[in-house]
VOSEVO-91360 format. One record per residue (C-alpha): residue in one letter; x, y, z. Coordinates in steps of 0.1 Angstrom, whole numbers, padded with zeros to 4 digits, always signed. Layout:
N
aXYZ...
This chain:
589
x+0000+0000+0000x+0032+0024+0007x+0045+0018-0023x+0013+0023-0040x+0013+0060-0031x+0046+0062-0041x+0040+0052-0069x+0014+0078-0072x+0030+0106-0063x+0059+0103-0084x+0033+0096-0117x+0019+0131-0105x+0056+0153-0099x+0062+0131-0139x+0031+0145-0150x+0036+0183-0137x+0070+0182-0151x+0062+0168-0186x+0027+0191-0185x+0050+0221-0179x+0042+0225-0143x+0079+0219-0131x+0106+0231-0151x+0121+0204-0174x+0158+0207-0158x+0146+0199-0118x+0157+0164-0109x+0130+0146-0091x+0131+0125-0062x+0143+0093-0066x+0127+0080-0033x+0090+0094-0024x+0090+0097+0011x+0055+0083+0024x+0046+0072+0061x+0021+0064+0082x+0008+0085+0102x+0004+0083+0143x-0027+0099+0139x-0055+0084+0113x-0077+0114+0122x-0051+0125+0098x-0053+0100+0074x-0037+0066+0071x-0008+0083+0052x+0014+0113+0042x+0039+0124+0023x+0067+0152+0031x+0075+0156-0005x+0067+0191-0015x+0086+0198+0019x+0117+0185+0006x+0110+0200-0030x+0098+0236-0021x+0134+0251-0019x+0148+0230-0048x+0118+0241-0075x+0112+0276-0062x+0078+0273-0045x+0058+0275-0012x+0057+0238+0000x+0019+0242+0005x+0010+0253-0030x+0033+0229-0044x+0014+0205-0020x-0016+0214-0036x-0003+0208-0076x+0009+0176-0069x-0022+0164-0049x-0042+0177-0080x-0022+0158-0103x-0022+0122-0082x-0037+0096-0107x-0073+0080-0099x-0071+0054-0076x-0098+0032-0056x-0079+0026-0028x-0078+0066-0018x-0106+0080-0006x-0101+0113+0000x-0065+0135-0001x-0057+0166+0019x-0028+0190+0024x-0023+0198+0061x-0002+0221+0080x+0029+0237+0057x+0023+0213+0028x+0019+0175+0039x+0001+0155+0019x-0024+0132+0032x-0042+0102+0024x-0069+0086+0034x-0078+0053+0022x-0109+0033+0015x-0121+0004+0036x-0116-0021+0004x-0081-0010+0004x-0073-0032+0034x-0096-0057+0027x-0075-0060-0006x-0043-0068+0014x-0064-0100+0026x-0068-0109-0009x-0028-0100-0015x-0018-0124+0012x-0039-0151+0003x-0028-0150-0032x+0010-0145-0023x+0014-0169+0007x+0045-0175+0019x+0060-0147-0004x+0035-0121+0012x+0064-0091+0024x+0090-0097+0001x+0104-0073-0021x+0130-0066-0049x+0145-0031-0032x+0175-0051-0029x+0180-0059-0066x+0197-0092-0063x+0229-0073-0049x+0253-0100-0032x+0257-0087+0005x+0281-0112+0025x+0269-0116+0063x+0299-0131+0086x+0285-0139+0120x+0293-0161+0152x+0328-0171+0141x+0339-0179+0175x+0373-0195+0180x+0371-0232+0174x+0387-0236+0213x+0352-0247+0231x+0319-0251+0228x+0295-0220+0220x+0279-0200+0249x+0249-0185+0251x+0266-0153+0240x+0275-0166+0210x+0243-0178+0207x+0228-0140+0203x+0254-0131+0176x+0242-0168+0160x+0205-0154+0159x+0209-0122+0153x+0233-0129+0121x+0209-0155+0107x+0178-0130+0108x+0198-0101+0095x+0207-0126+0064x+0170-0138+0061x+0159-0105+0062x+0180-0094+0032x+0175-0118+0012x+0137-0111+0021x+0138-0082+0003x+0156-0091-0027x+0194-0095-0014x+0213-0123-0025x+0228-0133+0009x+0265-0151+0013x+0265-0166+0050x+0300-0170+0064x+0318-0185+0095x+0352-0171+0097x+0370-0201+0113x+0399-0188+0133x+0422-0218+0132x+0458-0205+0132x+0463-0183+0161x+0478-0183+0196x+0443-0195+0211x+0438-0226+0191x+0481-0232+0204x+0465-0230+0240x+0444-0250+0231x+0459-0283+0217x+0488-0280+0241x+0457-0279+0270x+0446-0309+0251x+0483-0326+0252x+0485-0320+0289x+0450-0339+0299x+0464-0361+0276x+0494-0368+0297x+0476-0369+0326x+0458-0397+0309x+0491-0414+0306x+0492-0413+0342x+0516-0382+0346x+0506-0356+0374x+0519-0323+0372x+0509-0294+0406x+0482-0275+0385x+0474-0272+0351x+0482-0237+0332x+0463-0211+0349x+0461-0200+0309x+0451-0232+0297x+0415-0245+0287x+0401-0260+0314x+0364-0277+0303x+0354-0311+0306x+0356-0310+0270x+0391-0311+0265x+0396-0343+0289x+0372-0356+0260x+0392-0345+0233x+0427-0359+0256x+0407-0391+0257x+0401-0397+0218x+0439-0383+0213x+0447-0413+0239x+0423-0438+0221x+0438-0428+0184x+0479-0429+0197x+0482-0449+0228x+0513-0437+0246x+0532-0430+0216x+0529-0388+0223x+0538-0395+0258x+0571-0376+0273x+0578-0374+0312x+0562-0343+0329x+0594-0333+0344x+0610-0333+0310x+0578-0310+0301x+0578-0281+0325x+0617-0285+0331x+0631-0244+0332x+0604-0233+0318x+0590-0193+0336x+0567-0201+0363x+0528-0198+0359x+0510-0172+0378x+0501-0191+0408x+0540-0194+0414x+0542-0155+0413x+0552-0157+0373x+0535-0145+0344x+0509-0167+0330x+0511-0155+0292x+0548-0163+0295x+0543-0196+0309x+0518-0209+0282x+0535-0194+0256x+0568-0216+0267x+0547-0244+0274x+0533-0244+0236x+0574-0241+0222x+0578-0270+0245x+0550-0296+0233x+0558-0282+0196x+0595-0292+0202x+0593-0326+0222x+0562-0334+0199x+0577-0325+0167x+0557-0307+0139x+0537-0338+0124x+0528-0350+0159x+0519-0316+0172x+0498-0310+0142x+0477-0341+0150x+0472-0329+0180x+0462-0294+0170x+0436-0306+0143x+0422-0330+0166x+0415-0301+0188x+0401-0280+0157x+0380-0307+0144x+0363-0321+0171x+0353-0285+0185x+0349-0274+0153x+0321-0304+0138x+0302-0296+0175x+0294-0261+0169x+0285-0269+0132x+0261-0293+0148x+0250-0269+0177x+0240-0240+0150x+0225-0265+0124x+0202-0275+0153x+0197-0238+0162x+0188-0239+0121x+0215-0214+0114x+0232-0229+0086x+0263-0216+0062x+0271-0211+0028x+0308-0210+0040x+0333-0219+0062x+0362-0197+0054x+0399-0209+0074x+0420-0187+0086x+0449-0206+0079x+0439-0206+0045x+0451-0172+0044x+0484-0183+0053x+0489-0213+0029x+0477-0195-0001x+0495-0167+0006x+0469-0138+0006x+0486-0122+0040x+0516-0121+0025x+0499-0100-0001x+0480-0081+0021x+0512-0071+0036x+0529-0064+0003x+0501-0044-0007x+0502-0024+0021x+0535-0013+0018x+0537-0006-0018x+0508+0022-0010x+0532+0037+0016x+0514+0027+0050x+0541+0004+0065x+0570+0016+0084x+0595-0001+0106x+0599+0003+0141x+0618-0018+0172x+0623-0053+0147x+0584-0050+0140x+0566-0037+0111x+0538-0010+0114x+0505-0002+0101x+0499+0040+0101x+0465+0034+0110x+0461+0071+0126x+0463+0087+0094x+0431+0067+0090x+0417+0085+0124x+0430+0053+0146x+0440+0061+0177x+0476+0045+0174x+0497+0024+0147x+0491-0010+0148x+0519-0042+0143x+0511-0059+0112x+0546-0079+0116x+0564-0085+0148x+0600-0084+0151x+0604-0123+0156x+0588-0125+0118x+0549-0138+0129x+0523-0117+0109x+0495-0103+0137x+0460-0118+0139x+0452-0084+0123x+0476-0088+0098x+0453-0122+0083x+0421-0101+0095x+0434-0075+0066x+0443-0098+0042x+0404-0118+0049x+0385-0084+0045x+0408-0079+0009x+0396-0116-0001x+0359-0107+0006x+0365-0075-0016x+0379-0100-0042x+0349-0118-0042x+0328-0092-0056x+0301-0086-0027x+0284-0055-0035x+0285-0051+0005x+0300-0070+0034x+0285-0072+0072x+0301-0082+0100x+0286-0089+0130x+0312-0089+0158x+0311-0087+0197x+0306-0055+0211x+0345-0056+0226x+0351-0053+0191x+0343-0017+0185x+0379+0001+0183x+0387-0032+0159x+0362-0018+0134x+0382+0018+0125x+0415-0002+0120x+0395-0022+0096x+0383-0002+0076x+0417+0023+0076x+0436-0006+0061x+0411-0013+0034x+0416+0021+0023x+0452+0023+0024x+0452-0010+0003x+0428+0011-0020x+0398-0009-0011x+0360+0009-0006x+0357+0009+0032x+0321+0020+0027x+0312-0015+0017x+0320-0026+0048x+0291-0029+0075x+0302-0036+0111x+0271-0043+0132x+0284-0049+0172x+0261-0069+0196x+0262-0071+0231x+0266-0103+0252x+0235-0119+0267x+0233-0123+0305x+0217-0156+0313x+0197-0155+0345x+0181-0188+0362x+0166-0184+0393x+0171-0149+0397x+0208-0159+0397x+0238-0149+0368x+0254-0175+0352x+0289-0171+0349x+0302-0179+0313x+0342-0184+0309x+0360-0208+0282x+0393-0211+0297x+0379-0223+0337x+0356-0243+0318x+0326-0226+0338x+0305-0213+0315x+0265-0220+0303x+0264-0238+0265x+0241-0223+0237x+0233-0265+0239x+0220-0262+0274x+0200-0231+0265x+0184-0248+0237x+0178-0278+0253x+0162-0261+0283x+0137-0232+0267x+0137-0247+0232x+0152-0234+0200x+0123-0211+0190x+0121-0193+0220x+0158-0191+0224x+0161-0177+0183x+0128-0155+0192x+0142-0137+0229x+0176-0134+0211x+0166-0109+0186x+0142-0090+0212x+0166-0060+0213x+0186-0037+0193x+0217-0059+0188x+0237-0030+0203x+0216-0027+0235x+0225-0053+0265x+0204-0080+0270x+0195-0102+0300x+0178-0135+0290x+0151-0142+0316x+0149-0184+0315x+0119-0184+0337x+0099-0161+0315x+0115-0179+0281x+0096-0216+0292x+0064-0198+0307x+0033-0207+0289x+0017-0173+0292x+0009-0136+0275x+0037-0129+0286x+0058-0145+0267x+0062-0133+0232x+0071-0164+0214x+0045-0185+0229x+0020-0157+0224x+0024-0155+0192x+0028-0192+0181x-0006-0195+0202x-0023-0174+0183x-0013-0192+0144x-0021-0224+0162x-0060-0199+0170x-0064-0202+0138x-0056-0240+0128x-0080-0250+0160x-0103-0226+0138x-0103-0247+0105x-0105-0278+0126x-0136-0271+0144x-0147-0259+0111x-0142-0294+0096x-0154-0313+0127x-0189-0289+0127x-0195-0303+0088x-0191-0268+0071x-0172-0260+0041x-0148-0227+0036x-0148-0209+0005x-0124-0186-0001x-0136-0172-0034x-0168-0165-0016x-0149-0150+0015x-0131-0127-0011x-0164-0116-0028x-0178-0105+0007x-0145-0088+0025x-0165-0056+0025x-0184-0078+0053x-0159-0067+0076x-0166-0035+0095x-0163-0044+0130x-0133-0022+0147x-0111-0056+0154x-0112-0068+0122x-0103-0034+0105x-0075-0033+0130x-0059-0067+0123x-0064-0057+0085x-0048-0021+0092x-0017-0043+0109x-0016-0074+0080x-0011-0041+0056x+0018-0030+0081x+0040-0062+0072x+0055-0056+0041x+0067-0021+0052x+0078-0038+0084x+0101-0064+0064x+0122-0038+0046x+0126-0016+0073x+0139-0042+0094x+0163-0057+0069x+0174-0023+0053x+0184-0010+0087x+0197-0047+0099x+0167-0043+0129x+0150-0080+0131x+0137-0066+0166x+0113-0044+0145x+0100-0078+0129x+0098-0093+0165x+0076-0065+0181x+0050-0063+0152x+0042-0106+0154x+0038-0100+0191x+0013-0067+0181x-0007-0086+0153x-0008-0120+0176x-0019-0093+0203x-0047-0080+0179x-0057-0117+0166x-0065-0122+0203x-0085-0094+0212x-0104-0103+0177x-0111-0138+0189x-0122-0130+0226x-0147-0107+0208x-0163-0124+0179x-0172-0156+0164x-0157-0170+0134x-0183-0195+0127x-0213-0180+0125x-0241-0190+0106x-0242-0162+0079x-0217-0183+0053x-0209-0146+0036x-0197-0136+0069x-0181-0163+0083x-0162-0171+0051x-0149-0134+0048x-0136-0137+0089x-0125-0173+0079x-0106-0156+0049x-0092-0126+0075x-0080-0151+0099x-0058-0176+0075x-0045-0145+0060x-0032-0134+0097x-0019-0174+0097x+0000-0164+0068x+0020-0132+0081x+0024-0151+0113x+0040-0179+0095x+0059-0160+0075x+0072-0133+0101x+0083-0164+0122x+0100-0181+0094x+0123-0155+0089x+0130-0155+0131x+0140-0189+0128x+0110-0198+0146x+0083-0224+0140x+0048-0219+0137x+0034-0247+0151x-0004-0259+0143x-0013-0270+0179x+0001-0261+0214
């Protein structure tokens, strides 16, 4: 219906121009800015755009107002037009034009909201990508949610959409990692050391890991724990330096173990982590058109390039052994080490040369959708993609908060290295995937977030998931009492008699169906799935009231078919709002 007037009101600024009522050489409006208005005393719709045109053409905003309302092609879903205030223009629409939208829906099903704005543009979305050194958390498991709508939402709207896990499988933390796994492993091997490394990974799930390593080599990676920690710094506990002490401790298992043998161990590690979060987010029904490796990077050589690219533009220097990024003439608030002085290119070294492969790649536009501990990463970012002559416009970084899990009234700590931490698994597994995918996206990504458990499994109004998954199942009870009373519904006949359909609920669940498309895009175009979230829970909220109120199956067949015909076109939105959530829309509860 937006787009309708849109439509119409740039046919009428076409026809004043080519009638000789603008001047030939003014450059109209690409976009027609309509809205709805908060007051529908004022009409259901209006339209700033002889506001924005006054200065630009040379006239008073009202008169032009006036012109362009005169010229507005005929339609029959306007009933009246008026210019308010300075020049707005106003609509107000006819009762069939909302009973249309059931007939849309009907027709359109599942594609009922979806658009073309995006063009087919390819836009790559690269969520989640935790490091592959423990299981995810229930923080990761708000980036996983949010990343998936954003993506759905796109591609709602005519995006083609690249989904992406960055897999971070060559740095320092995976190291810790297998060498944590080496040392359980030891243990294993009945070797007993005073503690493990107050740096190391500490979860259950390593001593699972140690005890496949165990099944697959016997003793045959074994070597005495004396001969292990002999001179190396000591650990924190000891009053040393724990970074020092791991760091040694990972020189000494790559020495003793040798670089085949400590490469088994390593991709072990990787794998086995790895394959369970691909499991835990194809569950969660996140799933990824690509798993990109970071040491991929390495081996094919695109951070040497990166590098090399970077210098031939001027932007390295050397300093101390090390090599530098000038990142502040970028507005960065220091230069950053894109080589160190013992040779080892920096994690953001390969996180330049990844962003210069994505540009490769030809996506018209690249998200990423980090922690929100990542926000001074993102102006480094983009200041090297400029200074390797890349567009740093294409690059979206959207930044969302960590959940805070509370059960009982009580915070749940999460940390991968003690091992102490609450799994995505154990959320889903405990308030279910749907309303786990639903509270995720509740909030702006940006804002914090604390995940009430209790109110996530409650079978009440109050919860927004069930509330609106209640009301699609409403409507399937409907059709089945329908069916078990004997009657028959027609939908042509429903269609023929939508003008039936003057109570005040039902021309408020058709003013909200009529909402939906609008809803869509703006939530995908501004990367808000929360905006999709809070209009299901308003039109399950108006379903309700409309079913507390009145009765579908009445006797008069005109009537009932028409309600019959509003009600399964609500189904519809529901279903599809939910489906692009990530949540189902279940027939029965």
């Amino acid at each position: 219906m937006k787009h309708h007037l849109e439509h119409l009101l740039s046919s009428a600024l076409i026809g004043l121009q080519q009638g000789g009522g603008l001047a030939a050489d003014i450059e109209l409006p690409s976009h027609i800015p309509v809205e709805r208005t908060r007051d529908r005393s004022h009409g259901e719709f209006a339209s700033n755009v002889a506001l924005t045109l006054a200065k630009t053409v040379r006239r008073k905003p009202r008169e032009l107002a006036e012109h362009i309302a005169a010229a507005l092609p005929a339609s029959d879903k306007i009933a009246k037009v008026e210019v308010a205030g300075p020049g707005f223009i106003n609509f107000y629409m006819t009762p069939a034009a909302f009973q249309g939208v059931i007939t849309d829906i009907m027709a359109q099903g599942p594609h009922y909201g979806r658009s073309t704005v995006g063009g087919g543009r390819l836009v790559q979305v690269e969520f989640v990508s935790a490091n592959p050194t423990g299981p995810l958390h229930v923080g990761h498991g708000r980036g996983a949610a949010y990343g998936a709508a954003v993506a759905d939402l796109l591609e709602a709207v005519g995006y083609k959409a690249h989904r992406e896990y960055y897999v971070n499988d060559a740095g320092r933390q995976m190291d810790i990692l297998a060498t944590s796994v080496w040392l359980r492993y030891l243990e294993l091997c009945d070797e007993a050391f005073a503690f493990f490394p107050s740096n190391g990974y500490k979860g259950e799930y390593v001593r699972d890991i140690a005890a496949d390593l165990r099944g697959q080599h016997g003793n045959a990676l074994h070597h005495p724990i004396a001969q292990v920690m002999q001179d190396l710094p000591p650990d924190e506990p000891a009053g040393g330096d724990k970074e020092a002490h791991i760091d040694a401790l990972i020189a000494r298992a790559k020495q003793l173990l040798g670089a085949a043998a400590y490469r088994q161990v390593f991709d072990l590690g990787l794998n086995d982590i790895l394959e369970d979060i691909r499991e835990d987010l194809r569950e969660f029904g996140v799933i990824y058109e690509e798993w990109f490796s970071e040491r991929s990077l390495f081996e094919s050589g695109a951070v040497d390039r990166a590098v090399a690219r970077l210098q031939a533009s001027g932007h390295l220097y050397e300093k101390d052994g090390a090599l530098w990024f000038r990142s502040t003439d970028y507005g960065d608030e220091k230069d950053r080490v894109i080589v160190r002085e013992n040779g080892q290119k920096t994690y953001f070294a390969a996180d330049i040369a990844y962003h210069m492969d994505k540009m490769e790649r030809g996506f018209d536009r690249v998200i990423d959708v980090w922690g929100a501990d990542h926000h001074g990463y993102v102006p480094r970012v983009k200041a090297a993609l400029a200074a390797v002559g890349d567009d740093p416009s294409r690059l979206d970084v959207l930044l969302v908060q960590f959940a805070t899990l509370y059960r009982g009234g009580e915070k749940a700590q999460m940390s991968t290295r003690s091992g102490e931490f609450v799994t995505l698994r154990e959320l889903r597994h405990e308030v279910g995937d749907d309303a786990a995918r639903f509270f995720y996206v509740l909030r702006k990504c940006e804002q914090h977030m604390d995940f009430d458990l209790d109110l996530a499994k409650s079978q009440s109004s109050d919860n927004p998931v069930y509330y609106i998954q209640y009301a699609h199942a409403r409507v399937c009870s409907v059709m089945r009492q329908l069916q078990e009373k004997g009657l028959h519904w027609d939908e042509a006949r429903g269609r023929a008699n939508l003008h039936l359909l003057t109570e005040t609920h039902e021309q408020a669940l058709m003013l909200g169906l009529s909402r939906y498309p609008e809803i869509v895009e703006m939530a995908a175009l501004n990367h808000e799935p929360h905006q999709l979230a809070h209009f299901l829970r308003d039109l399950a909220n108006d379903f309700h009231t409309y079913y507390n109120a009145h009765i579908f199956i009445v006797d008069d067949s005109l009537l009932r078919d028409a309600r019959l015909n509003l009600i399964i076109a609500t189904r519809h939105v529901l279903r599809n709002g939910l489906t692009l959530l990530g949540v189902s829309a279940p027939e029965a509860m």
